[in-house]
C-alpha positions as CSV (number, residue, x, y, z in Angstrom):
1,X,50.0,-5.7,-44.6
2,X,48.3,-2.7,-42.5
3,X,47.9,-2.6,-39.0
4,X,44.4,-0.4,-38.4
5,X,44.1,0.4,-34.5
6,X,40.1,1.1,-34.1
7,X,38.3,2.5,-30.8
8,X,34.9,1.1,-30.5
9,X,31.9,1.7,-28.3
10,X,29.2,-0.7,-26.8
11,X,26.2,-1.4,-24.7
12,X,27.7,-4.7,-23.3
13,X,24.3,-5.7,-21.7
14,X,23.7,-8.1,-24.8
15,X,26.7,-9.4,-25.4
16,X,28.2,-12.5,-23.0
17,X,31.7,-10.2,-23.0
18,X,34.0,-8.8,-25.4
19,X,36.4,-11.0,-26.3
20,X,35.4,-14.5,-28.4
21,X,34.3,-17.9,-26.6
22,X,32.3,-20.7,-27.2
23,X,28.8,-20.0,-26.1
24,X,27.0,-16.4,-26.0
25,X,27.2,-13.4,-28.2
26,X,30.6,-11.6,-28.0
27,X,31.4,-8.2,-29.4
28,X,34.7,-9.6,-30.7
29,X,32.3,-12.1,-33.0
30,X,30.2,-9.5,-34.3
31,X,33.3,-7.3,-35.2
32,X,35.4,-10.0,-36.6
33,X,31.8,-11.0,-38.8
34,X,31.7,-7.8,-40.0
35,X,35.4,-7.3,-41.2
36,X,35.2,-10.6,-42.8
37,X,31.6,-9.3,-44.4
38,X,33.4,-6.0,-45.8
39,X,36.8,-7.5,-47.1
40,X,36.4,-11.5,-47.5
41,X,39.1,-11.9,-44.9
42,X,38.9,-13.9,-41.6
43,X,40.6,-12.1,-39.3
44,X,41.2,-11.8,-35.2
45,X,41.3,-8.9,-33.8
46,X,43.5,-7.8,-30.5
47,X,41.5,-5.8,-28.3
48,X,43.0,-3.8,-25.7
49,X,41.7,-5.9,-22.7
50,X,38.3,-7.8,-22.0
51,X,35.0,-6.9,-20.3
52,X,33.0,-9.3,-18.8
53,X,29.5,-10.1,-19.4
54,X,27.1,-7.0,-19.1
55,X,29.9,-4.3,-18.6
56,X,29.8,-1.6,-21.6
57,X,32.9,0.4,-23.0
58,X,33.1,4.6,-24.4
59,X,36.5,3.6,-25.6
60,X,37.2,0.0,-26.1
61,X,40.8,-0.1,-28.6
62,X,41.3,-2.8,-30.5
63,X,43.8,-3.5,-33.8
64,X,44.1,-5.7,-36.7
65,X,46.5,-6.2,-39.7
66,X,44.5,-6.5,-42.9
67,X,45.6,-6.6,-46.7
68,X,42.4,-4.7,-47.7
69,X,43.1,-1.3,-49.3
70,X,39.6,0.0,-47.8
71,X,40.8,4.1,-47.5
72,X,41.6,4.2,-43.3
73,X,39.0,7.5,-43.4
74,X,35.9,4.7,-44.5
75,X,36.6,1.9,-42.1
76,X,34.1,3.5,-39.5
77,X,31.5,4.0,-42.0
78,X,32.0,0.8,-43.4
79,X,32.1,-1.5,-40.1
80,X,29.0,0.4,-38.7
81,X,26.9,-0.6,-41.3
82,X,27.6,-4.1,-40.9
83,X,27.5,-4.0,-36.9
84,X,24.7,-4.3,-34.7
85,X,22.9,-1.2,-33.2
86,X,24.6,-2.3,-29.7
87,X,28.2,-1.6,-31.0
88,X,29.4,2.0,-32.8
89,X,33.2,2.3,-34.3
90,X,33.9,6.3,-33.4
91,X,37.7,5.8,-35.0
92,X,40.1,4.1,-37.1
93,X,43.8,4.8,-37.5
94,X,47.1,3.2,-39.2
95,X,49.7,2.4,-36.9
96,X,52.6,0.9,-37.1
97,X,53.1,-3.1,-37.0
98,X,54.8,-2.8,-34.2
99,X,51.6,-1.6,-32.2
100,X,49.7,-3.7,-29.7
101,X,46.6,-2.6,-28.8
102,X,47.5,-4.2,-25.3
103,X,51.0,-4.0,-24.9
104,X,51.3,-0.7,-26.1
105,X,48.5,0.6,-23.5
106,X,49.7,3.3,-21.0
107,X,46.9,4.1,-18.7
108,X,43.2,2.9,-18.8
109,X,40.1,4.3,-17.0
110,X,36.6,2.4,-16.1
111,X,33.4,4.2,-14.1
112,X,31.3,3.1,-12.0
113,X,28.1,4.4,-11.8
114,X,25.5,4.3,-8.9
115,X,21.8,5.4,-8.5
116,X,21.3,7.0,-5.5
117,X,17.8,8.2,-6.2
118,X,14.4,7.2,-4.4
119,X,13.2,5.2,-7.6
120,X,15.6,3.9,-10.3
121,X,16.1,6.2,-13.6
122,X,14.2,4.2,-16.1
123,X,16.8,5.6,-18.6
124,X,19.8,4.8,-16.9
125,X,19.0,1.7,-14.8
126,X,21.1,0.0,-17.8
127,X,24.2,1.6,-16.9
128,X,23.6,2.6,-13.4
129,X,23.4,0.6,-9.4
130,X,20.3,1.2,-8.0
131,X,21.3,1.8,-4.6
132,X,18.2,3.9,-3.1
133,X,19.2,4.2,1.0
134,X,22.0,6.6,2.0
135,X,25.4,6.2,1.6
136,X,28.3,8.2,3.5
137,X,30.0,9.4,-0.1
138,X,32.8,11.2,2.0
139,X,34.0,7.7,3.7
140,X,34.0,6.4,0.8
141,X,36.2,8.5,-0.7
142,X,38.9,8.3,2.0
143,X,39.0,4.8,1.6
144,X,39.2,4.9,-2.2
145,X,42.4,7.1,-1.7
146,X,44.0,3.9,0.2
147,X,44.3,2.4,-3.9
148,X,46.1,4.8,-5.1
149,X,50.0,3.8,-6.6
150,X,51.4,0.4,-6.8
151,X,49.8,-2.4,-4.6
152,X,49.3,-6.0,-4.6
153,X,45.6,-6.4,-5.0
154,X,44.9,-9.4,-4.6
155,X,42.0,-8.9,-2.1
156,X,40.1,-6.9,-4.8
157,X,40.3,-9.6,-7.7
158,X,37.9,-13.3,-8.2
159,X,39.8,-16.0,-6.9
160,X,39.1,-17.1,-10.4
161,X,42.0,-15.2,-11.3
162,X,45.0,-16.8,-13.3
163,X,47.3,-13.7,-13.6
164,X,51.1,-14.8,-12.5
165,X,50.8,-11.8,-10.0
166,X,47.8,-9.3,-8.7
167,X,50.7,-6.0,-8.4
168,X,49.0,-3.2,-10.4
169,X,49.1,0.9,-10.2
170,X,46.1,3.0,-9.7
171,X,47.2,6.4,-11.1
172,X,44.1,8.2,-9.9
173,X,40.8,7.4,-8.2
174,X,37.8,9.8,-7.2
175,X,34.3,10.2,-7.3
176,X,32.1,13.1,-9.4
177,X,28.2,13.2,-8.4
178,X,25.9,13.9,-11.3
179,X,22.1,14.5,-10.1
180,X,21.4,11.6,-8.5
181,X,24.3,9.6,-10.1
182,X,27.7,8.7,-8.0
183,X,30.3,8.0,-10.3
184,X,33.8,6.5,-9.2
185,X,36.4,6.9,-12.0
186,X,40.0,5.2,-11.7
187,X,42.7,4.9,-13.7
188,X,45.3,2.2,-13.9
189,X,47.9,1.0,-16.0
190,X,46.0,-2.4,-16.0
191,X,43.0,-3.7,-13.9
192,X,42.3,-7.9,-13.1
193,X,39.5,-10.0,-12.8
194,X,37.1,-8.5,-11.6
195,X,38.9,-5.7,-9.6
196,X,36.7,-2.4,-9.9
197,X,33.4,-4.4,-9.2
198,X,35.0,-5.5,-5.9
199,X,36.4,-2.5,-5.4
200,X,33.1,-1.0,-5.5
201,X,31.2,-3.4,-3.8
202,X,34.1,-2.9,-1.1
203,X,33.5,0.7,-0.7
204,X,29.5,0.2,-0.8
205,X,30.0,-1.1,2.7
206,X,31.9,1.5,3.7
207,X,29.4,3.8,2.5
208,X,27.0,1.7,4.5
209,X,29.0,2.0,8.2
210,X,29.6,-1.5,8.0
211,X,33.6,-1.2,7.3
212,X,35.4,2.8,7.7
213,X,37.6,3.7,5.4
214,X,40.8,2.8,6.8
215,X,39.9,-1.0,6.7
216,X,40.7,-0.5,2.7
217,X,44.1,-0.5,3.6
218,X,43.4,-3.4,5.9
219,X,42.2,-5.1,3.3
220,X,44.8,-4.6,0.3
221,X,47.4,-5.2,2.9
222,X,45.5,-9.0,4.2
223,X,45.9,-10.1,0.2
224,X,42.8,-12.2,0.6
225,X,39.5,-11.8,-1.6
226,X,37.4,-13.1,1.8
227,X,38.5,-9.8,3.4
228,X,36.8,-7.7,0.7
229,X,33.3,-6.9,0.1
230,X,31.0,-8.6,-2.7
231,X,31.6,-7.9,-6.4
232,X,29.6,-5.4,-7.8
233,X,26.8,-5.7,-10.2
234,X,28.5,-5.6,-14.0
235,X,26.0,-3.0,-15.5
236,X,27.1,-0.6,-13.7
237,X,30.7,-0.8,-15.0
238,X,31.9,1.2,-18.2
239,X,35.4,1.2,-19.6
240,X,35.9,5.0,-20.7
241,X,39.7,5.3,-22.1
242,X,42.4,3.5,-23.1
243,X,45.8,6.0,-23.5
244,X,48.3,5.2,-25.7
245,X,51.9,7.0,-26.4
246,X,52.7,8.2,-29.9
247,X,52.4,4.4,-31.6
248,X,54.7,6.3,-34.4
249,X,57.7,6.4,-31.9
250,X,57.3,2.8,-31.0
251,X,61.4,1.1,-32.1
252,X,60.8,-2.5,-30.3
253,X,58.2,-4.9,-29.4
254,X,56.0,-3.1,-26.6
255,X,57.2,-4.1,-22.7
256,X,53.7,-4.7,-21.4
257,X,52.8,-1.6,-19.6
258,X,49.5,-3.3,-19.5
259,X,51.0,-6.6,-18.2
260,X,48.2,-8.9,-17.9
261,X,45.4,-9.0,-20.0
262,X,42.3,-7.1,-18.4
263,X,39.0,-9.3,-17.4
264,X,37.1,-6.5,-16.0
């Protein structure tokens, strides 16, 4: 039996999320359908975390064992001709059986991506915020800086969340202007419910005067999602990277870097 890690890319505004559920078109469905399409073999695959409904992904990682002896080098061709045009496979890869395309995650990164121009960008307003007035991009820097290392952040997740415990570390966090496009990027060893889009929609009102920047730390430190701002629209939300170690010098089951499964 193989284990085929496989990074996968998507324009999630058609799909009702990535991972499988009763009602709504997933991305998991349409992958699974087309593995079962190329090799006969009902299969679930383990993706590296979930993105809500609407939210797209560079560099969504997911894995599956198979006993099909499809040559590793053809599985992208393969799958892409039996996926819709809203989902591309850019890799595929053996790895161990050890490897959890979860477990075995170091560090992940999502963007955020704001409009900041007069009139939306008819060619981005899929991916993009259309936030046309002016927003204090400095502030809102300072108080992004307050997320940075290991917090409880359970102001910045749905109170829909059923994790055990909120406590995640944000590795790095900035923004990068682009023409008229503010990106945030941050990067985390695992992200909840939620968390960047009300992180966003957090610092939109500091960017607006209505909080300053050092009520961030206010906030993380209240633990309450009613101290936060809203959540954030989803199309404006892209998961870029998932990292990984050398999977070849895994010895034991994985410890859960990435602790929690993501629901961003």
């Amino acid at each position: 039996m193989r284990n085929i890690c496989v990074k996968v890319s998507y324009d999630g505004a058609g799909f009702n999320g990535f991972q499988s559920q009763p009602y709504g078109r997933t991305v998991q469905d349409e992958i699974e359908k087309a593995i079962k399409h190329l090799t006969g073999e009902d299969i679930i695959i383990i993706g590296s975390g979930r993105t809500d409904a609407g939210v797209h992904a560079m560099g969504q990682v997911f894995n599956f064992h198979t006993s099909s002896t499809i040559p590793t080098v053809r599985w992208a061709i393969a799958l892409n001709t039996r996926l819709p045009k809203d989902i591309v496979i850019l890799d595929a890869w053996d790895v161990p059986n050890i490897f959890h395309s979860r477990r075995s995650a170091k560090r992940k990164t999502y963007r955020y991506s704001i409009d900041l121009g007069k009139f939306p960008d008819v060619f981005a307003r899929s991916y993009r915020f259309h936030h046309p007035t002016k927003l204090d991009v400095v502030a809102m820097a300072e108080g992004l800086a307050y997320l940075v290392g290991r917090h409880d952040f359970t102001s910045f997740t749905s109170i829909r969340s059923t994790k055990p415990h909120h406590v995640r570390t944000v590795y790095e966090a900035y923004f990068e202007r682009e023409g008229d496009a503010l990106h945030m990027y941050i990067t985390g060893n695992g992200f909840l419910y939620n968390m960047v889009r009300v992180i966003m929609g957090t610092l939109l009102w500091v960017g607006q005067g209505k909080l300053k920047p050092e009520d961030m730390k206010r906030i993380l430190d209240g633990k309450s999602r009613a101290l936060a701002g809203p959540t954030a629209m989803p199309h404006g939300l892209m998961l870029v990277n998932v990292e990984y170690g050398d999977p070849y010098e895994l010895t034991e089951p994985p410890s859960a870097a990435v602790d929690d499964e993501d629901d961003e």
